[in-house]
C-alpha positions in Angstrom: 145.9 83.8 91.4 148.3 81.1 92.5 149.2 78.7 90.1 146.2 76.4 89.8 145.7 72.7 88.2 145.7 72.1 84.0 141.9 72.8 84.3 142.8 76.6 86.3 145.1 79.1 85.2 148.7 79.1 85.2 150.4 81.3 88.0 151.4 84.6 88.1 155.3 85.8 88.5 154.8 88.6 91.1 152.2 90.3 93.7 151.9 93.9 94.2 150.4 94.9 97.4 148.7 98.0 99.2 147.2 98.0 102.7 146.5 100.7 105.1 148.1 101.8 108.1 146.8 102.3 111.3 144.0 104.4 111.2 143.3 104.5 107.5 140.2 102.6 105.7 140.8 98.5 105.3 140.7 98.0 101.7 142.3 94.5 99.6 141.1 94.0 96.3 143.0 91.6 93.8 143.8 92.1 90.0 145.0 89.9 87.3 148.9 89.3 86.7 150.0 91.5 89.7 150.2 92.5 93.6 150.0 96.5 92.6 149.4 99.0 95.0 147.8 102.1 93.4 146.2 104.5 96.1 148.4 106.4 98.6 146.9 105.1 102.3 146.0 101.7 100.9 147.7 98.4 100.5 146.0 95.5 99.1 146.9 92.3 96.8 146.3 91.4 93.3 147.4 88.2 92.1 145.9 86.3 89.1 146.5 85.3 85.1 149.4 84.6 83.2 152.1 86.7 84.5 155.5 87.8 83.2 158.7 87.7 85.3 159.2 90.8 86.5 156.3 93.6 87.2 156.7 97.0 87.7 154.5 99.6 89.8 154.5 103.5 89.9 153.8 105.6 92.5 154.2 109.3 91.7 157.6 109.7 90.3 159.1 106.4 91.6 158.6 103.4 89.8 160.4 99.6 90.2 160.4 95.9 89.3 160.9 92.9 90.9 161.7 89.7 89.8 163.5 85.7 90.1 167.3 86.2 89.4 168.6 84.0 86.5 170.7 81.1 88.6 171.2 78.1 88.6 167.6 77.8 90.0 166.7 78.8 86.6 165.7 81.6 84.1 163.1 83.8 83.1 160.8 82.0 86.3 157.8 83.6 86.8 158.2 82.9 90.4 159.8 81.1 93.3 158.6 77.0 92.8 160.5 74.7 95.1 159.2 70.9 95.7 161.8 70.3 99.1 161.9 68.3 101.7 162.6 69.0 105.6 165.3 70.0 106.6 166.7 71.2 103.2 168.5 74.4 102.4 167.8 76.4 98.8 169.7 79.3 97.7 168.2 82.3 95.4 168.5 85.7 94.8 165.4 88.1 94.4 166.3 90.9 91.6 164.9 94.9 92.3 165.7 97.6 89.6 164.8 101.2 89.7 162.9 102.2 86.7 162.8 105.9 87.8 164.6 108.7 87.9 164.9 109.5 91.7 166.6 107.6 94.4 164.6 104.8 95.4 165.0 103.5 99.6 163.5 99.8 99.6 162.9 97.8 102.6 163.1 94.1 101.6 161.5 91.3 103.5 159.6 87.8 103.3 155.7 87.6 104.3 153.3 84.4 104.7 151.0 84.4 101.8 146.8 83.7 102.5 143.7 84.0 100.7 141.1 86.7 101.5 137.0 86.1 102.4 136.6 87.9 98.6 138.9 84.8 97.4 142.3 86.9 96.8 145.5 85.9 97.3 147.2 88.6 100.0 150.7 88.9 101.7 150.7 89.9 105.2 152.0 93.3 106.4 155.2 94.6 107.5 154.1 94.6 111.0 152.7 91.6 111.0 154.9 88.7 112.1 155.2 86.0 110.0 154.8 82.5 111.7 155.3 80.1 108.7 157.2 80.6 105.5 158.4 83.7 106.1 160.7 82.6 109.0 162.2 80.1 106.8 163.8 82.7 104.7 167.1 84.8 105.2 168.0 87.5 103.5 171.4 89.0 102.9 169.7 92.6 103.2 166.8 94.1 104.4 166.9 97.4 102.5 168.8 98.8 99.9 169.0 102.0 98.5 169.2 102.4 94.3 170.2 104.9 92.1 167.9 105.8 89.3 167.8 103.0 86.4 170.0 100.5 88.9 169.7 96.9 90.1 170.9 95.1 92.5 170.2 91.5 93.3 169.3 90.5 97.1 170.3 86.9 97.8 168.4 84.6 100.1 168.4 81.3 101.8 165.2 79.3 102.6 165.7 76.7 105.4 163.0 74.3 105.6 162.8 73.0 109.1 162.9 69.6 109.8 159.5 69.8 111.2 157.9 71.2 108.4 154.8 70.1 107.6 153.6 68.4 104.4 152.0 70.5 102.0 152.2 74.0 100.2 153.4 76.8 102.4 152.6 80.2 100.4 154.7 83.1 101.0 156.1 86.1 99.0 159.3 88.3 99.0 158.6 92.1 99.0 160.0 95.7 97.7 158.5 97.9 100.0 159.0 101.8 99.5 157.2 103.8 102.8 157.4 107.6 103.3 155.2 110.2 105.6 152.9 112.7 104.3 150.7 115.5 106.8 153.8 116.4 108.5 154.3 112.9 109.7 150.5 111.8 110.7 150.3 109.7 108.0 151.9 106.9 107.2 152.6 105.5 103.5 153.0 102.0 102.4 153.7 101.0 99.0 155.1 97.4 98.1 155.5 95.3 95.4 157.1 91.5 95.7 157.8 87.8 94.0 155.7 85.4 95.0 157.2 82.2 97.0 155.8 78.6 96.0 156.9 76.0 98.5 155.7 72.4 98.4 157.3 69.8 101.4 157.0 66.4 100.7 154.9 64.9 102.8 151.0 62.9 102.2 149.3 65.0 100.6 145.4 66.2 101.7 142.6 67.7 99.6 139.7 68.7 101.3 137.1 71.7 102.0 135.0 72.4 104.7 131.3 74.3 104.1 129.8 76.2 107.1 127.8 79.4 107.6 125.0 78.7 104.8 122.1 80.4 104.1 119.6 81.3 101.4 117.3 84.4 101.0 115.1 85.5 98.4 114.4 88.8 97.1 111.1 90.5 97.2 109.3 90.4 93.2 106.0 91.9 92.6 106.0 90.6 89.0 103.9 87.1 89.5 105.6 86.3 86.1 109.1 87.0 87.0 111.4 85.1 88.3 112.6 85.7 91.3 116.7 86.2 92.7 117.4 83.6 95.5 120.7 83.9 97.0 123.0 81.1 98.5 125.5 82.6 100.5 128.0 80.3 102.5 131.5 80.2 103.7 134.4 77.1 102.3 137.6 76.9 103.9 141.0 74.4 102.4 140.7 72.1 105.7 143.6 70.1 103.7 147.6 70.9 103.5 147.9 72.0 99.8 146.2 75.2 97.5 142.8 74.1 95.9 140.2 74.6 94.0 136.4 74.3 94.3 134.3 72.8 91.6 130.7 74.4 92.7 127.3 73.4 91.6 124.3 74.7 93.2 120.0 73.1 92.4 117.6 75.5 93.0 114.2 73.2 93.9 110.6 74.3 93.3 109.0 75.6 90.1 111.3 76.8 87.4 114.5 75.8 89.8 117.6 76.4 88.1 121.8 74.8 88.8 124.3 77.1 88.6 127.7 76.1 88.6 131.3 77.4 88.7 134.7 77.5 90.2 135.6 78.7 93.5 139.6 80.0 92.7 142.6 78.6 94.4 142.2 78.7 98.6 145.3 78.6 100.7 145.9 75.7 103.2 144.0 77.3 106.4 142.1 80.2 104.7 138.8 80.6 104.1 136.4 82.2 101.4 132.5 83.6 101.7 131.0 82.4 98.6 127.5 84.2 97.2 125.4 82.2 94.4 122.3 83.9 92.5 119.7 81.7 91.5 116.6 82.0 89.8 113.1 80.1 90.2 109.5 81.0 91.2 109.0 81.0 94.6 105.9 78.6 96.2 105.9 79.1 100.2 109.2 77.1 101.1 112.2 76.7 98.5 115.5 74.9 99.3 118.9 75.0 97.4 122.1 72.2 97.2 125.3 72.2 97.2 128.0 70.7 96.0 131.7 71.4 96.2 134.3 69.2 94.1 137.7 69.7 95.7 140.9 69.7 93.2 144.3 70.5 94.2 146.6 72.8 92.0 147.9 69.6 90.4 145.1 67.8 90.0 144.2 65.7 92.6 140.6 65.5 93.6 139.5 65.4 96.6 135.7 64.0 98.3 132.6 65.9 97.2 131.1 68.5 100.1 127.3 68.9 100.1 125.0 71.3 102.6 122.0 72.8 101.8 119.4 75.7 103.5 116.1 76.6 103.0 113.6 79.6 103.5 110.3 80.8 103.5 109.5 82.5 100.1 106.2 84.0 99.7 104.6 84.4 96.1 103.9 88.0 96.6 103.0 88.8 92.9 101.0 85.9 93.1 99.3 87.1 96.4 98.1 90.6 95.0 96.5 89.4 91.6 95.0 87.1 94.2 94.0 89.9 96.3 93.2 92.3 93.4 90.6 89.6 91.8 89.2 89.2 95.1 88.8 93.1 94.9 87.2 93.0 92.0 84.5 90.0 92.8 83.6 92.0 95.8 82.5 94.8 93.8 80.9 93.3 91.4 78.9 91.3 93.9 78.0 94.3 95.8 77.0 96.6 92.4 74.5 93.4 91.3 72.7 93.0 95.0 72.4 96.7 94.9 71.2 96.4 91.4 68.6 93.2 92.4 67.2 95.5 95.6 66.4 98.6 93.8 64.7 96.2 90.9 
């Protein structure tokens, strides 16, 4: 994922992506280190772990890397990191080799970045416009054609309006090979960028919003058992920079247990449906907490977040020995008065 706060992990250096056309099945799914697309028809992100600064990705024969140039931005980056201000003007370069054998046609261009409802960090299509960081970039090319085992390096500018807003503004810079299969009816997407950390100066806001929250509980015959109770709800980064969620979640009633965790890094403006498993005997009505703890990637914490939901949870293991002694009373009772009238 993106770069997170001492207590996260570190960054990654590049994304590869896969997504579907029209007309194909949706499918995003991230993975550590890389934005990798692997299935023909699908394009989805993977971002995550501690990355190195270039990444390659192979589809059939054609295989390529992308990566930071060495500048005097620096070397050896595992990604684009600028802190700027509004209104300033950075120059780079984004590096693309050809680790194949066969010609390789790449169409280069700059996406906004977002996070996922499954909590992965995602560029945005081709065909989708981009309406934040990705207009603030320029590039000297938008597709370039390589011979096997070359390079070439694809400068850029990034303007930062004067507007800009304060906060972090994710984005990436993409490779994107596409080709057509079934005579043409099908359409095939396969991409691979450098992912684009932009901070503008501004006052900084950490905060989360919780909504959508519910709690269910799974049917258990076993009156001994514990049974699965399930707090599903939705956070979204209500504040201006990428953050973290520090979760902890009470389960009340009889054998209530806390689970806690850490909800990964959320982009300014997205949001994330969250699913926690407890455990605990159920006893009519039971009721679970929440908590959310708020850090930014560099630390900053932001005001605590509580909700909470309850629901009806019948003991049914409970209910049948119940009913199953009851059972058996009545029997009995009914063998001994027979027993007492024929005496």
């Amino acid at each position: 994922m993106y770069s997170a706060s001492p207590r996260s992990r570190p960054a990654p250096s590049t994304v590869r992506v896969r997504r579907p056309d029209a007309g194909t099945a949706a499918a995003a799914r991230a993975r550590p280190m890389l934005w990798v697309l692997v299935l023909a028809l699908l394009v989805g992100t993977t971002v995550g772990g501690q990355a190195p600064a270039a990444a390659d990705v192979a589809t059939d024969e054609l295989t390529w890397s992308v990566a930071p140039a060495d500048n005097d931005q620096g070397t050896g980056r595992p990604n684009f990191n600028y802190a700027v201000s509004p209104g300033d003007v950075i120059a780079d370069a984004f590096v693309v080799t050809n680790l194949g054998t066969a010609e390789l046609p790449l169409a280069i261009y700059a996406a906004d970045g977002y996070t996922t409802p499954q909590g992965h960090l995602d560029l945005q299509p081709a065909d989708v416009a981009p309406a934040d960081l990705g207009t603030w970039v320029t590039l000297e090319t938008t597709e370039v054609t390589l011979g096997a085992g070359e390079s070439v390096e694809v400068p850029f500018t990034l303007a930062v309006p004067v507007d800009a807003s304060p906060g972090d503004h994710p984005g990436g810079i993409v490779a994107a090979y596409t080709s057509s299969a079934d005579g043409g009816t099908v359409r095939l997407d396969r991409r691979l960028g450098s992912r684009l950390h932009v901070r503008v100066a501004g006052e900084q806001q950490v905060g989360l919003e919780v909504s959508n929250v519910r709690l269910s509980q799974d049917l258990v015959i076993n009156p001994i058992a514990a049974a699965p109770t399930v707090l599903t709800y939705t956070v979204t980064n209500v504040g201006n920079v990428r953050t973290l969620a520090h979760e902890s979640v009470t389960l009340g009633g009889p054998g209530g247990s806390t689970v806690t965790g850490t909800v990964e890094e959320i982009m300014p403006g997205s949001a994330v449906e969250r699913s926690v498993v407890l455990s605990g005997w159920p006893l009519i009505r039971v009721n679970a907490d929440l908590v959310l703890t708020p850090e930014a990637v560099d630390g900053v914490i932001g005001a605590d977040v509580a909700a909470g939901a309850s629901t009806w949870a019948v003991p049914w293991g409970w209910l049948m020995v119940l009913f199953v002694i009851l059972a058996v009373a009545v029997v009995i009772g009914v063998r001994r008065g027979r027993r007492e009238s024929a005496a």
